[in-house]
C-alpha positions, 0 to 999 in steps of 0.5 A: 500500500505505501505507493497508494497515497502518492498514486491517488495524490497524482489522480486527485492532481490529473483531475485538477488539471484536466478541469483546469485546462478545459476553464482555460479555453472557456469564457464565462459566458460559455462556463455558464452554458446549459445544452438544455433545461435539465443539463447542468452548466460546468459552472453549476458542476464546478460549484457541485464538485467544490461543495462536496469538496468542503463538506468531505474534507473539511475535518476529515478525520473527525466529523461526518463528510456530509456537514450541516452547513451544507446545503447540496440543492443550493450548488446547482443554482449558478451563483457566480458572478465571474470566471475569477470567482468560479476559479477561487471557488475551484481552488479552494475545493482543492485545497481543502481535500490536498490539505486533509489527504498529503499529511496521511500515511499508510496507518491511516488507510484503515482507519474509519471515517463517516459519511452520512453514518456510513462507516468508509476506511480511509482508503474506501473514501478516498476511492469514493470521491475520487470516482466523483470528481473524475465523473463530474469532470469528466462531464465539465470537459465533454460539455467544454469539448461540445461548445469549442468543437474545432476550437477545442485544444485536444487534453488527451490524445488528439484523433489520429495522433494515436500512432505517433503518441505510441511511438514516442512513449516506447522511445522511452524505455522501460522504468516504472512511472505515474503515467501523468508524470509526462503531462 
């Protein structure tokens, strides 16, 4: 287990930069975009991922990952104002899980924390929000890939770029690393 902490540090990290990368080629106005009435907007998601953020990480060792102060219906109202304030609002999420995650070790892993009195190792809750987030960005960037179309600035392997890719990586040669170590 003692490369787990690190391995999900690096995932919790990718997941960071591919939302960060796709607010980059975004206006505000197209942050705020819904394809339709039921669909939320990346700037609803964002304010979703970081509302979860606060209430999981927030004494994280110590009181129930889902807060009182949290009022989750609120998050899929738009409330910014601006693509700063939506920014802000996106790092100060990541801070607070990066700040309750990095200071772990292995003993920990075992240990039992609540969410919604549902008793989670640490490692289970760790997995739990780490497949949140990569669904809901994963949502963040169709919806960025949607709006630019031609415009979008490829965060993977562009289409038809597969070959070329593949080549470059067996260049290298063989030795254990986090495949975002490139990125």
């Amino acid at each position: 287990m003692s490369n787990y902490l690190p391995s999900t540090i690096k995932q919790f990290e990718y997941y960071k930069c591919l939302g960060d990368k796709t607010f980059e080629q975004l206006s505000f106005e197209e942050l705020c975009f819904k394809p339709n009435s039921y669909t939320n907007s990346i700037a609803i998601i964002t304010k979703h991922i970081v509302g979860n953020m606060l209430s999981r990480w927030t004494n994280f060792l110590t009181e129930d990952g889902e807060k009182e102060w949290r009022h989750r219906d609120t998050e899929f109202d738009n409330t910014f104002t601006s693509k700063e304030a939506l920014l802000e609002s996106w790092n100060t999420g990541w801070n607070c899980l990066f700040n309750a995650i990095k200071p772990l070790n292995d003993n920990d892993l075992e240990r039992i924390v609540y969410i919604r009195n549902q008793g989670h190792t640490i490692t289970e809750a760790i997995n739990r929000q780490l497949a949140h987030y990569s669904y809901h960005i994963g949502q963040i960037v169709f919806i960025g890939t949607l709006i630019k179309n031609e415009d979008w600035q490829s965060l993977s392997i562009p289409k038809g770029q597969s070959k070329h890719y593949n080549k470059e990586k067996f260049k290298k040669s063989k030795g254990r690393r986090h495949f975002t170590d490139d990125l």
